[in-house]
HTML snippet that shows the backbone in 3Dmol.js (N, CA, C, O; Angstrom):
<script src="https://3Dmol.org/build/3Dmol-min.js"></script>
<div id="view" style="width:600px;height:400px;position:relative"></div>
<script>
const pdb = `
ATOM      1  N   UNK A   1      38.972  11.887  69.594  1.00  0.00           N
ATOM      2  CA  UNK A   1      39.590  12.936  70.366  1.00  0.00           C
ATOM      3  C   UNK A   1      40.530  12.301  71.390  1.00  0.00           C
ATOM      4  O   UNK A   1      40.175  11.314  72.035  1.00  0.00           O
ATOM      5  N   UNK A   2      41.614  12.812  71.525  1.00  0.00           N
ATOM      6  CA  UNK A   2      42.681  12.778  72.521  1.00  0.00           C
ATOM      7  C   UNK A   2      42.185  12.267  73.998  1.00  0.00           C
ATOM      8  O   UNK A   2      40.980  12.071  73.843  1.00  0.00           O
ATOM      9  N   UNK A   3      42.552  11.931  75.462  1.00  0.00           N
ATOM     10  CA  UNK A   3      42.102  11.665  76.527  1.00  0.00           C
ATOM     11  C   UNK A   3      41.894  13.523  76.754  1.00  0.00           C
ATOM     12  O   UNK A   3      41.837  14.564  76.100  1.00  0.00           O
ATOM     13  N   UNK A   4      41.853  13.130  77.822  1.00  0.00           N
ATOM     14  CA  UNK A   4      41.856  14.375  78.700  1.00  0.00           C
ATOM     15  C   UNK A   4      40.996  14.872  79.613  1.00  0.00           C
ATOM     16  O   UNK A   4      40.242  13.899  79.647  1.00  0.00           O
ATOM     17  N   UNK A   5      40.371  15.888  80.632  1.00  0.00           N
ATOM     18  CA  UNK A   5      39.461  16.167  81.396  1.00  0.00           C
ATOM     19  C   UNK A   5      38.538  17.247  80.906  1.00  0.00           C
ATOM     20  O   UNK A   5      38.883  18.061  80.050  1.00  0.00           O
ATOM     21  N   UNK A   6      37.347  17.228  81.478  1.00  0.00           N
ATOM     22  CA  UNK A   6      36.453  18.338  81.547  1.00  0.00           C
ATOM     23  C   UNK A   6      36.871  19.623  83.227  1.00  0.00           C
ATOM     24  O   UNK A   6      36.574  19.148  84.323  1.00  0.00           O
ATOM     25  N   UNK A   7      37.247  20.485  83.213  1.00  0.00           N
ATOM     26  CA  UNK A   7      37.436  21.543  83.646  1.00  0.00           C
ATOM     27  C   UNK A   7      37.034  23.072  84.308  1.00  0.00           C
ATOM     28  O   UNK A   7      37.453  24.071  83.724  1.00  0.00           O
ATOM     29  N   UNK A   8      36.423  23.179  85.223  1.00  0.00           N
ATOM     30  CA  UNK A   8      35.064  24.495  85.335  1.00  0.00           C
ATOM     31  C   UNK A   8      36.467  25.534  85.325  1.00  0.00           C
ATOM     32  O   UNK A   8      37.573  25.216  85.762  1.00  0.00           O
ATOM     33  N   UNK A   9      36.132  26.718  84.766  1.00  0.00           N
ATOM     34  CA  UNK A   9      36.625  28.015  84.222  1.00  0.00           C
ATOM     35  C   UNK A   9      36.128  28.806  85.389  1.00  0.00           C
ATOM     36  O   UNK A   9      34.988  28.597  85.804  1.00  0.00           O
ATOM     37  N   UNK A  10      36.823  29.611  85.893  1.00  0.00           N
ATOM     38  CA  UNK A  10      35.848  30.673  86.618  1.00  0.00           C
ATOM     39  C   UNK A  10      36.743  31.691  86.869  1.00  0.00           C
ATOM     40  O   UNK A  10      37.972  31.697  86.945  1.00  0.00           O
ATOM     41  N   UNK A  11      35.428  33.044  87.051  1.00  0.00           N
ATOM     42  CA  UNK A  11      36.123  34.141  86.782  1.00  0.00           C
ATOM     43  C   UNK A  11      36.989  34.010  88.005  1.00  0.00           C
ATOM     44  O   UNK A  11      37.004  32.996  88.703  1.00  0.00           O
ATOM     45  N   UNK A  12      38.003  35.523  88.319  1.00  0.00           N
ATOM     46  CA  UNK A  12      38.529  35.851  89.101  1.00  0.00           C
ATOM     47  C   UNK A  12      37.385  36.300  90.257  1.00  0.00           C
ATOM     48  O   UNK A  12      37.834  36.038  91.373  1.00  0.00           O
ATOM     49  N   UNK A  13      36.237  36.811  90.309  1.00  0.00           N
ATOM     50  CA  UNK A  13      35.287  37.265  91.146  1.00  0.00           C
ATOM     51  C   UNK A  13      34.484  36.040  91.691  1.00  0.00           C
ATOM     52  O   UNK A  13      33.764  36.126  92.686  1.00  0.00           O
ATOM     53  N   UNK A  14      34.693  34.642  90.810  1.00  0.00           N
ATOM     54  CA  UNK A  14      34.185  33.413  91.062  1.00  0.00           C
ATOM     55  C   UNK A  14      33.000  33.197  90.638  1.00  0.00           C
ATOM     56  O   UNK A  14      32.276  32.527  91.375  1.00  0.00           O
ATOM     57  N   UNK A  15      32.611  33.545  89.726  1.00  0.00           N
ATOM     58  CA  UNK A  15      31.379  33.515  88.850  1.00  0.00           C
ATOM     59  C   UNK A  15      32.437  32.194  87.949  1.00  0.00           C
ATOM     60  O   UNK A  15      33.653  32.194  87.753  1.00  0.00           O
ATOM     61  N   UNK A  16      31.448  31.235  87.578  1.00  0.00           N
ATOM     62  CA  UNK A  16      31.266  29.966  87.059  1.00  0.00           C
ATOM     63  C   UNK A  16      31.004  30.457  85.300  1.00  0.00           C
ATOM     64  O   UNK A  16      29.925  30.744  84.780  1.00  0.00           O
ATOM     65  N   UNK A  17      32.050  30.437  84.806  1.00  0.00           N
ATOM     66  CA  UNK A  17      31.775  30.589  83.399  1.00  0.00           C
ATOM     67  C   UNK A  17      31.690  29.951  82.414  1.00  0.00           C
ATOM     68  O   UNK A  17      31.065  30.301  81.413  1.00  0.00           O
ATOM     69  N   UNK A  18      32.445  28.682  82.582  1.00  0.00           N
ATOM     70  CA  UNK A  18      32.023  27.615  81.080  1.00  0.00           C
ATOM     71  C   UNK A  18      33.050  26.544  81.968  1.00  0.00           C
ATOM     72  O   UNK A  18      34.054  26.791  82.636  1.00  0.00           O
ATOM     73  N   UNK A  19      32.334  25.228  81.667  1.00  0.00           N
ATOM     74  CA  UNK A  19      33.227  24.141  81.656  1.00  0.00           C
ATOM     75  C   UNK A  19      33.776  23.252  80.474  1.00  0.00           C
ATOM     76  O   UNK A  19      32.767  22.838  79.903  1.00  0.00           O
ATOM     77  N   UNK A  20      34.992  22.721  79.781  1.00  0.00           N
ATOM     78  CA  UNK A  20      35.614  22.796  78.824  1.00  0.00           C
ATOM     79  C   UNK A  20      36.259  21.116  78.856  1.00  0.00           C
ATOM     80  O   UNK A  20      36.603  20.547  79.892  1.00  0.00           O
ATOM     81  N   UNK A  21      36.312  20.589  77.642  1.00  0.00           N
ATOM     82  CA  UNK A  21      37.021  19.964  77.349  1.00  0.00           C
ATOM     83  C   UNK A  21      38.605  19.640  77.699  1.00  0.00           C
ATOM     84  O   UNK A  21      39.034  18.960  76.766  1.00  0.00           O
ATOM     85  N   UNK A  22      39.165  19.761  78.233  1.00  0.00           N
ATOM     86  CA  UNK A  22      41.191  20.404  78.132  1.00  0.00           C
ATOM     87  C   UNK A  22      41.767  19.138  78.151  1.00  0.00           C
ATOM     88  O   UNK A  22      41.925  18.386  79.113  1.00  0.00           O
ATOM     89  N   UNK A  23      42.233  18.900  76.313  1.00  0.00           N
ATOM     90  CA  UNK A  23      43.083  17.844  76.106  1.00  0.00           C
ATOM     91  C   UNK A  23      44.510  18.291  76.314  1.00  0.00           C
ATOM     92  O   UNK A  23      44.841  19.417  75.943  1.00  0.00           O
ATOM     93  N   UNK A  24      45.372  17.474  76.885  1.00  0.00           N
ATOM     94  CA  UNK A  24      47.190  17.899  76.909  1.00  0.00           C
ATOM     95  C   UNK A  24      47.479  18.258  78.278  1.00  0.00           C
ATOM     96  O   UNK A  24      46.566  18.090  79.088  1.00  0.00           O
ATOM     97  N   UNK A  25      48.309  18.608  78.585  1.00  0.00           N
ATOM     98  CA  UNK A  25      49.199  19.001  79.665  1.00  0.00           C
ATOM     99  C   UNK A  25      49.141  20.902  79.740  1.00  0.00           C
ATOM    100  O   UNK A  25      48.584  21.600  78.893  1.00  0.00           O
ATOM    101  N   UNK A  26      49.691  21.291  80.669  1.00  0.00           N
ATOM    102  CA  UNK A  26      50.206  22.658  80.786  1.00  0.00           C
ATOM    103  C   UNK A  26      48.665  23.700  80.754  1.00  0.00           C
ATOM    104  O   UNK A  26      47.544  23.202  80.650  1.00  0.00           O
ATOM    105  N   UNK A  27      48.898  25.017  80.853  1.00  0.00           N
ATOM    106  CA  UNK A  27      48.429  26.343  80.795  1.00  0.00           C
ATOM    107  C   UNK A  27      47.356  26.020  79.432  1.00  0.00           C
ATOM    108  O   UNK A  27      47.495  25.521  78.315  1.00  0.00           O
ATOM    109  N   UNK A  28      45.890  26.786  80.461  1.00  0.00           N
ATOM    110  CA  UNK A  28      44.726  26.790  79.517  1.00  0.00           C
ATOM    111  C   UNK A  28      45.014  28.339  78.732  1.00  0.00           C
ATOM    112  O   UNK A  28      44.719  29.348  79.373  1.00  0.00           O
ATOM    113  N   UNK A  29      45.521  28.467  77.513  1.00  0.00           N
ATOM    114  CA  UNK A  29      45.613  29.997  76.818  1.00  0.00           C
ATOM    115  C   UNK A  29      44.376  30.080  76.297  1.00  0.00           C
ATOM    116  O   UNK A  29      43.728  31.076  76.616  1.00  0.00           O
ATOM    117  N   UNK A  30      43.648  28.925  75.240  1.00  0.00           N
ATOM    118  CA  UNK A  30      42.554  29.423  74.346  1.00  0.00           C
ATOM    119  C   UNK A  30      41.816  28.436  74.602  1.00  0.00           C
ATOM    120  O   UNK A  30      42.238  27.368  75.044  1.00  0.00           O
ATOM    121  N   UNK A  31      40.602  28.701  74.344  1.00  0.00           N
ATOM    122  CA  UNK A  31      39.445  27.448  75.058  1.00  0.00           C
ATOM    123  C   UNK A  31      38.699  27.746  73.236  1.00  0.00           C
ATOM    124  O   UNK A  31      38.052  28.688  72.779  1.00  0.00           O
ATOM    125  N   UNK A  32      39.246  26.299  72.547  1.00  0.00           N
ATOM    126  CA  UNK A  32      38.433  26.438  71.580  1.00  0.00           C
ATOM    127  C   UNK A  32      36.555  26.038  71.651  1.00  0.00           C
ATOM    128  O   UNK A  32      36.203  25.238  72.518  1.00  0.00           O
ATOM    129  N   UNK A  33      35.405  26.687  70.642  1.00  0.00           N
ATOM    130  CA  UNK A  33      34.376  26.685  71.326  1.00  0.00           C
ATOM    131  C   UNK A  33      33.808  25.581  70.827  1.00  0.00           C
ATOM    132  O   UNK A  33      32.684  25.701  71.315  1.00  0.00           O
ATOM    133  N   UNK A  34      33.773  24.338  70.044  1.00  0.00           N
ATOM    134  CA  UNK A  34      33.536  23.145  70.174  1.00  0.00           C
ATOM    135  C   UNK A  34      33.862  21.874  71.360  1.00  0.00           C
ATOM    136  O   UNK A  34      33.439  20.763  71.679  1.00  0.00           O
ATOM    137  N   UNK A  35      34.771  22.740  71.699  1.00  0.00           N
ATOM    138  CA  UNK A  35      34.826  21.829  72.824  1.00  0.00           C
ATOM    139  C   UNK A  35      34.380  22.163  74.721  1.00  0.00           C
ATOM    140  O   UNK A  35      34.782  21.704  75.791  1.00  0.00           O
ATOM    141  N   UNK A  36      33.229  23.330  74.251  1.00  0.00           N
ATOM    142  CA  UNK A  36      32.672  23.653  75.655  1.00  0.00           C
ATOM    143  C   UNK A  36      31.846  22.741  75.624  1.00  0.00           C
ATOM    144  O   UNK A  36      31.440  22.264  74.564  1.00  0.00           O
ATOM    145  N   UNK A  37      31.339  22.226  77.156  1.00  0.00           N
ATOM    146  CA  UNK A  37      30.533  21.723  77.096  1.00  0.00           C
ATOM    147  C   UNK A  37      29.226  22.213  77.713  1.00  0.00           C
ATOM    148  O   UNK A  37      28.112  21.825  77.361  1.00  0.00           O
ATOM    149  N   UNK A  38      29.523  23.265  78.840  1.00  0.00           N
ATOM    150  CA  UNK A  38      28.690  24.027  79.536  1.00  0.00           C
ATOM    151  C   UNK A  38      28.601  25.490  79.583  1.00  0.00           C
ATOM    152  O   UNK A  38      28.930  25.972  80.667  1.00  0.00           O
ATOM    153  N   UNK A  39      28.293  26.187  78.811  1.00  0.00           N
ATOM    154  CA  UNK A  39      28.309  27.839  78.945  1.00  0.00           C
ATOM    155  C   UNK A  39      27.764  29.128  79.526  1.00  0.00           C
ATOM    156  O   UNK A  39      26.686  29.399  78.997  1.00  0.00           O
ATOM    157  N   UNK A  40      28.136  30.007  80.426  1.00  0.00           N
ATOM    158  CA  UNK A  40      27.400  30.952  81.291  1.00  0.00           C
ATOM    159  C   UNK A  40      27.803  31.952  80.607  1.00  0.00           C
ATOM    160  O   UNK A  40      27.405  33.007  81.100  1.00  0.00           O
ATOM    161  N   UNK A  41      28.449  32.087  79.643  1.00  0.00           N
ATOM    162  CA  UNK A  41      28.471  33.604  79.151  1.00  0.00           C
ATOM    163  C   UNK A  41      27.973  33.734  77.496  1.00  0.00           C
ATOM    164  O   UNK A  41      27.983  34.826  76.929  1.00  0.00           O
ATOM    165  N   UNK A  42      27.503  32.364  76.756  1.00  0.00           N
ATOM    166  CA  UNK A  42      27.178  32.572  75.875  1.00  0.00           C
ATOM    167  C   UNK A  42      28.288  32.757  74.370  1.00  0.00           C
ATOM    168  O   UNK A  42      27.982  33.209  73.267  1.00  0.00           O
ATOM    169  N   UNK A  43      29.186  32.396  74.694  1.00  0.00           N
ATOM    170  CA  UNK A  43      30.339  31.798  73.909  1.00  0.00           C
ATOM    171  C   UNK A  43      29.819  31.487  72.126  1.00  0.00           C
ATOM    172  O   UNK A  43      30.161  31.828  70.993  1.00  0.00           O
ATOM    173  N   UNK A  44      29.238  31.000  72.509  1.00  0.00           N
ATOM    174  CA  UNK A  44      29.039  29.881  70.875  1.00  0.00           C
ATOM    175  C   UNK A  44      28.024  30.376  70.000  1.00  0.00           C
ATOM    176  O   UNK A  44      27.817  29.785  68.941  1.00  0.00           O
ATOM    177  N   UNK A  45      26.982  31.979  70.497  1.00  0.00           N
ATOM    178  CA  UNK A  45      26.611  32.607  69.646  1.00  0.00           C
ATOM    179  C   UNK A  45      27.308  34.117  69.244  1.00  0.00           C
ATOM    180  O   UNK A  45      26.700  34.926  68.544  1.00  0.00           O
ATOM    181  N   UNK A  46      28.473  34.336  69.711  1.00  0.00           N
ATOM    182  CA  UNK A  46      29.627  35.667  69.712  1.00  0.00           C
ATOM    183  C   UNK A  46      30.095  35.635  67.951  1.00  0.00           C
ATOM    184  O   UNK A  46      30.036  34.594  67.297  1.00  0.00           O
ATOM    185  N   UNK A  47      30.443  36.645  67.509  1.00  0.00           N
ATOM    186  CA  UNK A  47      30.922  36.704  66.618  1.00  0.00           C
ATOM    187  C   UNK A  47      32.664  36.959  66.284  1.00  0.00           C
ATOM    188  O   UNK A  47      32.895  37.806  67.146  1.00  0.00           O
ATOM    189  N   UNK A  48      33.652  36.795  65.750  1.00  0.00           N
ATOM    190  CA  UNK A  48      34.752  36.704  65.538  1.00  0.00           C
ATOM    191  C   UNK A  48      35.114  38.052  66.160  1.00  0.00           C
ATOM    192  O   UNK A  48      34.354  38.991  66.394  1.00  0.00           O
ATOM    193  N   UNK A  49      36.100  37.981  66.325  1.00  0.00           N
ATOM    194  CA  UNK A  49      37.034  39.238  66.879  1.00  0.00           C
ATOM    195  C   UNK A  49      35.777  40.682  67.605  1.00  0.00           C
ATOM    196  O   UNK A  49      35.581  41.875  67.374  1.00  0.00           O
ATOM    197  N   UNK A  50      35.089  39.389  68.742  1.00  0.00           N
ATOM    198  CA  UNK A  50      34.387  40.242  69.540  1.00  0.00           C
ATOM    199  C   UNK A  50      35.038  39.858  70.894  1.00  0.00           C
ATOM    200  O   UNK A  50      35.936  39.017  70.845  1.00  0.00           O
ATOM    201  N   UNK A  51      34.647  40.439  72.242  1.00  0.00           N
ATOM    202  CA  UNK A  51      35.075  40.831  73.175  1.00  0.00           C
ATOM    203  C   UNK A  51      34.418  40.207  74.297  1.00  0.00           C
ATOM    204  O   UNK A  51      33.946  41.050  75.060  1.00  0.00           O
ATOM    205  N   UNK A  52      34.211  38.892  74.689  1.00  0.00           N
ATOM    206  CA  UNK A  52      33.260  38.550  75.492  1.00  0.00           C
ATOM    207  C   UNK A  52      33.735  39.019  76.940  1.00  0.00           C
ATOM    208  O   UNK A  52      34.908  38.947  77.305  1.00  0.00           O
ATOM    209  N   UNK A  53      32.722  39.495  77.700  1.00  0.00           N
ATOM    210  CA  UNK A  53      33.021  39.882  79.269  1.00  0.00           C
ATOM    211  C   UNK A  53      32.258  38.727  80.359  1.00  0.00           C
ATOM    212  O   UNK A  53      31.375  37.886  80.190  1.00  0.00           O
ATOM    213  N   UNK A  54      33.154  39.193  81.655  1.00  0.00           N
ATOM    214  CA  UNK A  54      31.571  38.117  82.860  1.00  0.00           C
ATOM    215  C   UNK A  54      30.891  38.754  82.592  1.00  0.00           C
ATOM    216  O   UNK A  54      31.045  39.822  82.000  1.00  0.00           O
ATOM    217  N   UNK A  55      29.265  37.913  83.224  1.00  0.00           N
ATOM    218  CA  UNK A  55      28.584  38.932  83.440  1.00  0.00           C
ATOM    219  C   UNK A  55      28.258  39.089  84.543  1.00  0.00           C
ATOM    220  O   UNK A  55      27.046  38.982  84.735  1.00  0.00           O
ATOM    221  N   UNK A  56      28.921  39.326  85.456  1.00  0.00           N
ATOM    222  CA  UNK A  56      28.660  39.085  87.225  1.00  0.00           C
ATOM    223  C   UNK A  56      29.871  40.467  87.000  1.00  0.00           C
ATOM    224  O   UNK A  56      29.227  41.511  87.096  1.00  0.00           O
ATOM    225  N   UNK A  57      31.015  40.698  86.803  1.00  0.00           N
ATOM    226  CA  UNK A  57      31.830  41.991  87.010  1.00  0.00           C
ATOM    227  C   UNK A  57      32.490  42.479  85.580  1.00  0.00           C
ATOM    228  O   UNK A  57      33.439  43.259  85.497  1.00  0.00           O
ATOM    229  N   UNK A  58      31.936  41.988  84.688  1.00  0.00           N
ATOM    230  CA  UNK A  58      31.950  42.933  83.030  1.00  0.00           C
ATOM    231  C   UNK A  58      33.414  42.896  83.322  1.00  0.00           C
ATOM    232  O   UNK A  58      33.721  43.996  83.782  1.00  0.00           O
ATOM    233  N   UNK A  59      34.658  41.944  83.240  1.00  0.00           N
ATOM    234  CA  UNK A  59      35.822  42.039  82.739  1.00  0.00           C
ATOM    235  C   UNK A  59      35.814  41.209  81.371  1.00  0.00           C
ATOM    236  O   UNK A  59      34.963  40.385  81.036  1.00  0.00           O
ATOM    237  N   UNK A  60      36.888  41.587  80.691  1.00  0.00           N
ATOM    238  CA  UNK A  60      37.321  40.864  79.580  1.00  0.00           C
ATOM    239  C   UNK A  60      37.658  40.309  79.678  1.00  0.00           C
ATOM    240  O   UNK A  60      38.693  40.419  80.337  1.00  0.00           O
ATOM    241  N   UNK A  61      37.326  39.151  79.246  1.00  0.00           N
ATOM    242  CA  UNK A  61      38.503  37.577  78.716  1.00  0.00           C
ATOM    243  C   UNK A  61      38.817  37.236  77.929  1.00  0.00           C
ATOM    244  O   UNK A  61      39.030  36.026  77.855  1.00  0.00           O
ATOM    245  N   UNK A  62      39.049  38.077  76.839  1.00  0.00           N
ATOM    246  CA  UNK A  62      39.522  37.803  75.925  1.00  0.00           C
ATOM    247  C   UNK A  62      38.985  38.105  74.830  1.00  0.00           C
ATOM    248  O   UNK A  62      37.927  38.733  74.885  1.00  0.00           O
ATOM    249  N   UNK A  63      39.707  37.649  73.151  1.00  0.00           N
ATOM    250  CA  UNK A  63      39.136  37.499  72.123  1.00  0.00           C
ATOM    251  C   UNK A  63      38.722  36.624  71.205  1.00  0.00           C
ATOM    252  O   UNK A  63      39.503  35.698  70.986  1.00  0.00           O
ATOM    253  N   UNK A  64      37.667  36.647  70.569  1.00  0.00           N
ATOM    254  CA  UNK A  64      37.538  35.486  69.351  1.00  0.00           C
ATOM    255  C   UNK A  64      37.857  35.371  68.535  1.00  0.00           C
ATOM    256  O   UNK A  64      37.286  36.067  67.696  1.00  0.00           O
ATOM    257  N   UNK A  65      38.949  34.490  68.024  1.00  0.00           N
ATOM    258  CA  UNK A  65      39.699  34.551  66.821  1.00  0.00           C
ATOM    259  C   UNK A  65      39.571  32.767  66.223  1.00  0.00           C
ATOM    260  O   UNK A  65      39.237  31.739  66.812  1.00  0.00           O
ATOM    261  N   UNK A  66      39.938  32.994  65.037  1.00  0.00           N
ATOM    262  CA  UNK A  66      39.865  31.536  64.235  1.00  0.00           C
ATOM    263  C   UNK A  66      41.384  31.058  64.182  1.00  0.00           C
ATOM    264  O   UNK A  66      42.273  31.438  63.419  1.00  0.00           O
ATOM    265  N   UNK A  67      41.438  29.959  65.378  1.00  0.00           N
ATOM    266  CA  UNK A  67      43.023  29.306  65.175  1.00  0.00           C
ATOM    267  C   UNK A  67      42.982  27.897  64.940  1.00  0.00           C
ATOM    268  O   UNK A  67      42.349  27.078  65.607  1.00  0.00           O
ATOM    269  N   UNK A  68      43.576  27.712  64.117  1.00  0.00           N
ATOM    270  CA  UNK A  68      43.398  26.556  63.253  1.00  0.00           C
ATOM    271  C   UNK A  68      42.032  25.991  62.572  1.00  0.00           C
ATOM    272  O   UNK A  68      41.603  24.844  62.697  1.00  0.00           O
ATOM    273  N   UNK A  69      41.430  27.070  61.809  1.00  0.00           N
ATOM    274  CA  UNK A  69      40.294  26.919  61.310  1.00  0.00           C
ATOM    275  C   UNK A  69      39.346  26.599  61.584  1.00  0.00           C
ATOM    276  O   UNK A  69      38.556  25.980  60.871  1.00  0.00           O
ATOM    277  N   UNK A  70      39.139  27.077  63.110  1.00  0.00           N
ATOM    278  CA  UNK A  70      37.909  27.014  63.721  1.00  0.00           C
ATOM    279  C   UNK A  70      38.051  27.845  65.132  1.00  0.00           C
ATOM    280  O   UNK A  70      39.097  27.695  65.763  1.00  0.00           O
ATOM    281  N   UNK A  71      36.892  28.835  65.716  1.00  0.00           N
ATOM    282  CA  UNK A  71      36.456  29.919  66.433  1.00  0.00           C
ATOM    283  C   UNK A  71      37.246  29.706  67.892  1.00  0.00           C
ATOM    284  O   UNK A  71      37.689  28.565  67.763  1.00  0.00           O
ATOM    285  N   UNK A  72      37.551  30.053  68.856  1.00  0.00           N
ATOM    286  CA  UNK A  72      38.494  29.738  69.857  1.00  0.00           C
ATOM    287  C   UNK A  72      38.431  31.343  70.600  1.00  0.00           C
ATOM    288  O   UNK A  72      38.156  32.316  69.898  1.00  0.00           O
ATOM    289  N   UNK A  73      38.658  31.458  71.784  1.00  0.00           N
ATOM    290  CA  UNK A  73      38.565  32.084  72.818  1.00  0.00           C
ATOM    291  C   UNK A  73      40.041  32.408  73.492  1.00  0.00           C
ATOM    292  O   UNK A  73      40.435  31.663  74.390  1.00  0.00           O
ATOM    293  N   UNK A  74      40.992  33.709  72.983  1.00  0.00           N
ATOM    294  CA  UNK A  74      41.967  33.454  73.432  1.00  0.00           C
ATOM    295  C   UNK A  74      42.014  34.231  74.725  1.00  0.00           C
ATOM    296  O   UNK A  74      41.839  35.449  74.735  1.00  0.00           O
ATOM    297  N   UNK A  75      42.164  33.787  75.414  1.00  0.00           N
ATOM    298  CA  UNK A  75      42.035  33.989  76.989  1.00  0.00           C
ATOM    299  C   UNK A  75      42.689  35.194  77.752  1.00  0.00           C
ATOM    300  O   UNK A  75      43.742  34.656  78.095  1.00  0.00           O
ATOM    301  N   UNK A  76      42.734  36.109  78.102  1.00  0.00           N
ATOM    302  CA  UNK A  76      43.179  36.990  78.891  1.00  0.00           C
ATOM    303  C   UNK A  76      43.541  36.413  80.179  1.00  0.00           C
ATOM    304  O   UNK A  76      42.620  36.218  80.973  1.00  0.00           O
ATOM    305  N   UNK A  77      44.648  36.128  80.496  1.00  0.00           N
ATOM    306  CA  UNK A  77      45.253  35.412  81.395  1.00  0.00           C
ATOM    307  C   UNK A  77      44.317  35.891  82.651  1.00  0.00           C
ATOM    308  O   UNK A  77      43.463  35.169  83.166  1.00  0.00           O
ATOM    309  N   UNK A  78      44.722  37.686  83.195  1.00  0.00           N
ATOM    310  CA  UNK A  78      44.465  38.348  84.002  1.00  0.00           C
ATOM    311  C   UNK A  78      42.873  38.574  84.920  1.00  0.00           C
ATOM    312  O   UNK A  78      42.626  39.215  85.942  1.00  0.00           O
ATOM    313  N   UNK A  79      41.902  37.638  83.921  1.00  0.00           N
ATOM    314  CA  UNK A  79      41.042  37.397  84.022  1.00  0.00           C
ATOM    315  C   UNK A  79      40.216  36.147  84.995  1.00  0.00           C
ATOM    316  O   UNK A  79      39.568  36.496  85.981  1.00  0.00           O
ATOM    317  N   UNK A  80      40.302  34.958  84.671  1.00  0.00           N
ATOM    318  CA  UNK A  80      40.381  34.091  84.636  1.00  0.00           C
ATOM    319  C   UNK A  80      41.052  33.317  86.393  1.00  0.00           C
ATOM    320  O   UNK A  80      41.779  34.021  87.094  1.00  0.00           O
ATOM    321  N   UNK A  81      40.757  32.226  86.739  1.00  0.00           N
ATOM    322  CA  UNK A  81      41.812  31.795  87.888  1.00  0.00           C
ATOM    323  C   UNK A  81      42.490  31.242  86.968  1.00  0.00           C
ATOM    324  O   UNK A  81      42.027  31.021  85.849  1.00  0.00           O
ATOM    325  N   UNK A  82      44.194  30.822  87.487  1.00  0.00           N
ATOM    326  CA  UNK A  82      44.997  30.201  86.919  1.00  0.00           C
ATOM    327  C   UNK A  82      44.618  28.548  86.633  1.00  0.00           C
ATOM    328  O   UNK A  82      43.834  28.073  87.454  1.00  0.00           O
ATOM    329  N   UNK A  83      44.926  27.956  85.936  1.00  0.00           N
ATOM    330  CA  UNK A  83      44.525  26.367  85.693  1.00  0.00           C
ATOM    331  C   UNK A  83      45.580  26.006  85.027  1.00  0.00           C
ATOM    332  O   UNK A  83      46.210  26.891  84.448  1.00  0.00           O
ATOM    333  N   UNK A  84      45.992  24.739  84.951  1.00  0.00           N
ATOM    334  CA  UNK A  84      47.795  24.158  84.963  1.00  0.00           C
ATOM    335  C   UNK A  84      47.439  22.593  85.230  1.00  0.00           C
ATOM    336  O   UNK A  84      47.340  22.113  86.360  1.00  0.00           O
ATOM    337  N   UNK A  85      47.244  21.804  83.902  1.00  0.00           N
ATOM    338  CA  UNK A  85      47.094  20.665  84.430  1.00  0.00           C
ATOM    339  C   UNK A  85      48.658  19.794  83.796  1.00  0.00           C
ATOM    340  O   UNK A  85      48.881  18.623  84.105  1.00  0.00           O
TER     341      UNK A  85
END
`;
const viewer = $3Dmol.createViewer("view");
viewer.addModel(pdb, "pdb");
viewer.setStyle({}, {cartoon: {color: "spectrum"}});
viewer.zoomTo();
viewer.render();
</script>
């Protein structure tokens, strides 16, 4: 695997939701789910094109979709704090 950092995610309300792998530069869009390493919302037993929410203020973050042949979390920007490495 590429260099890169591990990352804490957290909601906009500041609930602690998963900390992540993030290889590359720029804007976190999709947090694929092999590369979580820590999970508070339960990520890695969800099923495809489901809807995971916090669970501290039940917003959406997004959906689960298969990009590049494997399960990934595409992120609802509006959700989320911004992260920009």
């Amino acid at each position: 695997m590429r260099t890169g950092k591990i990352i804490e995610i957290h909601c906009k309300c500041g609930y602690l939701l998963f900390r992540y792998f993030k290889a590359g530069k720029g804007r976190l869009i999709k947090v694929l789910i092999s590369r979580l390493t820590d999970d508070h919302v339960g990520l890695q037993k969800v099923a495809t094109h489901s809807r995971p929410a916090c669970p501290q203020c039940a917003k959406d973050l997004g959906i689960i979709m298969m990009i590049h042949g494997e399960p990934a979390l595409k992120l609802n920007q509006g959700t989320i704090e911004s992260i920009r490495i």
